[in-house]
C-alpha positions in Angstrom: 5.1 -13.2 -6.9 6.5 -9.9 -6.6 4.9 -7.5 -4.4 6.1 -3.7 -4.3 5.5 -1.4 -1.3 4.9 1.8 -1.7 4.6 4.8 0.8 6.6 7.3 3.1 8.7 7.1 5.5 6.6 4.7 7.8 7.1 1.9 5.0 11.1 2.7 4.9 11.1 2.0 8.5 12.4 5.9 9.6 14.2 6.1 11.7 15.7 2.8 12.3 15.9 1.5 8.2 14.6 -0.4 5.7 15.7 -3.8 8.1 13.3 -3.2 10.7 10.1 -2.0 8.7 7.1 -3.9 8.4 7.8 -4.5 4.8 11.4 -6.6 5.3 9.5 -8.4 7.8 6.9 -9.4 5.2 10.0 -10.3 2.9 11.2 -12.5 5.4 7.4 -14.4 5.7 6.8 -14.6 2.0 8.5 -16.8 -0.8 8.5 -13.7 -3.0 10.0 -10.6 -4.2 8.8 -7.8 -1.6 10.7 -4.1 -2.5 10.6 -1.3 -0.1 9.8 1.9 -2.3 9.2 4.1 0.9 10.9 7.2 0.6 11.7 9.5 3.8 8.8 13.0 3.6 6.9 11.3 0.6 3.6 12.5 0.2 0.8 11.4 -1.9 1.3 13.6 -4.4 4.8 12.7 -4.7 4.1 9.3 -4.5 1.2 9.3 -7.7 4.6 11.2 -9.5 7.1 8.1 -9.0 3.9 5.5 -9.5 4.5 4.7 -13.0 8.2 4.2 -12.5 8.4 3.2 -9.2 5.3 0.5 -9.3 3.8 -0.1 -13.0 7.2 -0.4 -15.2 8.4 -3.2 -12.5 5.2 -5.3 -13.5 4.5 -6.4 -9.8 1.9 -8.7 -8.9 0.7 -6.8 -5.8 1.2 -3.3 -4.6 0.7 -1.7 -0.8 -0.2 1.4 -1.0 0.2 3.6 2.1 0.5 7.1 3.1 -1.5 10.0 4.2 0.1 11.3 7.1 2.9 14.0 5.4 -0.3 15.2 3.8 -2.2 16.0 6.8 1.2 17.5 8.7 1.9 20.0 5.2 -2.1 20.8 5.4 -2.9 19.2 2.0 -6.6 18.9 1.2 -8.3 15.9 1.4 -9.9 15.7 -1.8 -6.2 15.8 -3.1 -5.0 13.0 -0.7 -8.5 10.8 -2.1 -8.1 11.6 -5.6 -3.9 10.6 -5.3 -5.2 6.8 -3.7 -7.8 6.7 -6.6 -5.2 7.8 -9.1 -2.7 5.0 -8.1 -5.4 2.3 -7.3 -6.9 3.1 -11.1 -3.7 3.0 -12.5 -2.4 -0.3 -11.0 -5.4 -2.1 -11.7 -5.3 -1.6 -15.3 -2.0 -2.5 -15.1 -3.4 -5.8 -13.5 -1.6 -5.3 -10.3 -3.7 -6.3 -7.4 -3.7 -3.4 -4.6 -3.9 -3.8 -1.5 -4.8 -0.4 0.5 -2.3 0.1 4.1 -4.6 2.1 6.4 -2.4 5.1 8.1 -1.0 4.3 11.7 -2.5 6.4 14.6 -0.7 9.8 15.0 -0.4 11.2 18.8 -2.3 14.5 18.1 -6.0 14.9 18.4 -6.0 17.4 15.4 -3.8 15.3 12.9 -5.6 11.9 14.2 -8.7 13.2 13.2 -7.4 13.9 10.0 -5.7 11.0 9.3 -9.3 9.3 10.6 -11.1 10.7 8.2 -8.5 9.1 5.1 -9.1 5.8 6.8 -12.6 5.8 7.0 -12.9 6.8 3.5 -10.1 3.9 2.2 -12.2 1.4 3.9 -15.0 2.8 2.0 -13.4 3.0 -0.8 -12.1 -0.7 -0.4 -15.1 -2.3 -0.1 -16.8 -0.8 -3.0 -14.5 -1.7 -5.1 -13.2 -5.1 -3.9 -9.8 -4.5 -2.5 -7.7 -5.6 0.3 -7.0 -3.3 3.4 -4.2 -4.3 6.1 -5.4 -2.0 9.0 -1.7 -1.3 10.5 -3.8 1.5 12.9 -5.5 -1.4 14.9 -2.2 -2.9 16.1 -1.7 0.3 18.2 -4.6 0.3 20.3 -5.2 -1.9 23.2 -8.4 -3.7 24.1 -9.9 -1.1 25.8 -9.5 1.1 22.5 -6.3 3.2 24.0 -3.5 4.3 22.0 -0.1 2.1 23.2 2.3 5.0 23.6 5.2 2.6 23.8 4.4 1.7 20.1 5.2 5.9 19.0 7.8 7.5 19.1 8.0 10.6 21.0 7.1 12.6 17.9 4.2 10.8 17.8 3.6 10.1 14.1 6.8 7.2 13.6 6.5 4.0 15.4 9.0 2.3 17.3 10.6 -0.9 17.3 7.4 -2.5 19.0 5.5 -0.8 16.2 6.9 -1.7 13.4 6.4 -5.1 14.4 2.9 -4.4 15.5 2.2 -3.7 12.0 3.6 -6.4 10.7 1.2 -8.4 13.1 -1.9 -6.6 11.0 -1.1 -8.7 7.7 -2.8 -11.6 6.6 -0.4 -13.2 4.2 -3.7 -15.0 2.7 -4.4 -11.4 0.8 -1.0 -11.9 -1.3 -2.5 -15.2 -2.8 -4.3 -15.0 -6.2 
């Protein structure tokens, strides 16, 4: 098994490094080959440009797709950020990669949030109607009583902390990486 992990700089693990993101900690759960291809500012769009190489030519039996939030911060439209999951959830499917769709972690802004809830909403959507996996990393940051956990942010309120990083971590069920 060989499972690729593609996103920004939430999957590289910014700012601490690659060691302490949510994808090494998968790497150190699963007996398989888990690479971190989150780059640092990476938006969608830049993303769907380093698919083919970064995903489809290294013939993985999984991908994670994640992103969203750079979007939403450079004011990107919507229909762009959509059509960008679409394009790389098409592409690795024919490729006969199984995706699995990373829902974007909260972001400490009511404007951005509501942004970033809309790409979520619509990813679940789009999930279930066409029989992929989710991990919902955004859950892990809320407590019971639905409240963001500010000690899992960091103060710019988009990157997540130690605590969150392993928060989403938490959020996977390694059951989806079976066959």
């Amino acid at each position: 098994m060989k499972i690729i992990c593609i996103g920004d700089s939430i999957t590289w693990g910014f700012p601490f490094g690659p060691e302490y993101s949510w994808v090494y900690q998968l790497k150190k759960t699963l007996a398989a080959e888990v690479i971190n291809k989150g780059i640092n500012g990476n938006t969608t769009s830049q993303m769907r440009m380093r698919f083919e190489r970064d995903v489809v030519k290294q013939r993985p039996s999984h991908v994670v797709i994640m992103g969203g939030a750079n979007d939403v911060i450079l004011a990107d439209s919507r229909d762009r950020i959509l059509d960008n999951f679409r394009n790389m959830t098409e592409r690795a499917m024919n490729s006969g990669i199984k995706v699995i769709l990373g829902l974007p972690t909260p972001f400490d802004d009511d404007y951005y949030e509501n942004l970033l809830s809309r790409i979520r909403n619509w990813l679940i959507k789009y999930a279930e109607e066409n029989n992929i996996e989710t991990i919902d990393f955004n859950a892990g940051f809320y407590d019971g009583k639905g409240m963001l956990r500010g000690e899992l942010l960091l103060a710019d309120g988009g990157h997540p902390s130690l605590l969150g990083y392993q928060e989403m971590f938490k959020q996977i069920n390694p059951d989806i990486f079976k066959d």
